[in-house]
N, C-alpha and C positions, 0 to 999 in steps of 0.2 A: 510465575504466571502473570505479574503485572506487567512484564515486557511484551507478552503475548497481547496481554487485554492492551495496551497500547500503539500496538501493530495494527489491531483489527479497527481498533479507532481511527487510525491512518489509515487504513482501508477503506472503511468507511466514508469518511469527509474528503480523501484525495483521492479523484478516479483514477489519474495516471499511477499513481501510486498502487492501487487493487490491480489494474493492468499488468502490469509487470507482475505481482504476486502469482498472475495464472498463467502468464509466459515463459516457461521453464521451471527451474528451481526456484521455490517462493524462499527458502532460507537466503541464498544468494541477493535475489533483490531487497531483501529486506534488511540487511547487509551494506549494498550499495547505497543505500538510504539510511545508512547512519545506526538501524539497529546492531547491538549488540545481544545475541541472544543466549540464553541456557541454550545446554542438550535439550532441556526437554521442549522447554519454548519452542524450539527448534523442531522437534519431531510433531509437535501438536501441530505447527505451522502447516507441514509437511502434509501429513493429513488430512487438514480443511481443506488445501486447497490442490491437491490430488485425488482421483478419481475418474469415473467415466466421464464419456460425453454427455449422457442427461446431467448426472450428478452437478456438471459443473456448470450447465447451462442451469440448471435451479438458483445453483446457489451466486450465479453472475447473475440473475434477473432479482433474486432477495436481497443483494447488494445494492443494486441497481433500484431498487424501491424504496431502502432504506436511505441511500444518499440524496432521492428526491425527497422524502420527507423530514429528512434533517435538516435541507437548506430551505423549506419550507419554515420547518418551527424557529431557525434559525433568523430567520429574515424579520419576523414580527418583531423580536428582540435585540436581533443588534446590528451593524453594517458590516457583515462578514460575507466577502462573495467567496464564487468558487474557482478554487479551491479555497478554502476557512484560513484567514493567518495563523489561525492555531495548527497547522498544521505542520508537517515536517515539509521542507523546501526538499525539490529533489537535486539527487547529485549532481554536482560540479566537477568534470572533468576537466584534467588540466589538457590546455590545447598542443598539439602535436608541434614539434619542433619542426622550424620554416625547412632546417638544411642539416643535414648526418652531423653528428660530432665525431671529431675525430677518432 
């Protein structure tokens, strides 16, 4: 479960990061970003962020309120812009070869 509670904290404080979580398979991006998850992590994932179109429009606008008031309370106490250094950086793809190998 603290790999989950650590995803939505990534969630939370990196918007490109939540992004990706509702575009597709949220295990997958969250993956691509370095988590490694349980099954069940996994499945819970799965669930928050699957659902209808209201469903997911609620719960992107409750995201969307808490990331503003994070970097709100954030900003009184320390120099963290957005996205938070504490955050997870996202992937680093390696760049496409110039020419075929043989």
């Amino acid at each position: 479960m603290d790999l989950l509670l650590t995803v939505l904290g990534n969630a939370l404080a990196q918007d490109e990061f939540r992004k990706t979580l509702f575009e597709g398979d949220p295990i997958e991006a969250a993956e691509a970003w370095g988590f490694r998850l349980t099954k069940g992590d996994g499945e819970f994932l799965t669930q928050i962020f699957t659902g209808d179109d209201a469903y997911i429009a609620e719960l992107k606008k409750r995201f969307d309120s808490l990331y503003e008031q994070l970097y709100f309370n954030i900003a009184k106490t320390t120099v963290c812009g957005k996205p938070c250094k504490f955050t997870v950086s996202p992937p680093v793809r390696p760049p496409k070869p110039l020419t075929k190998v043989a």
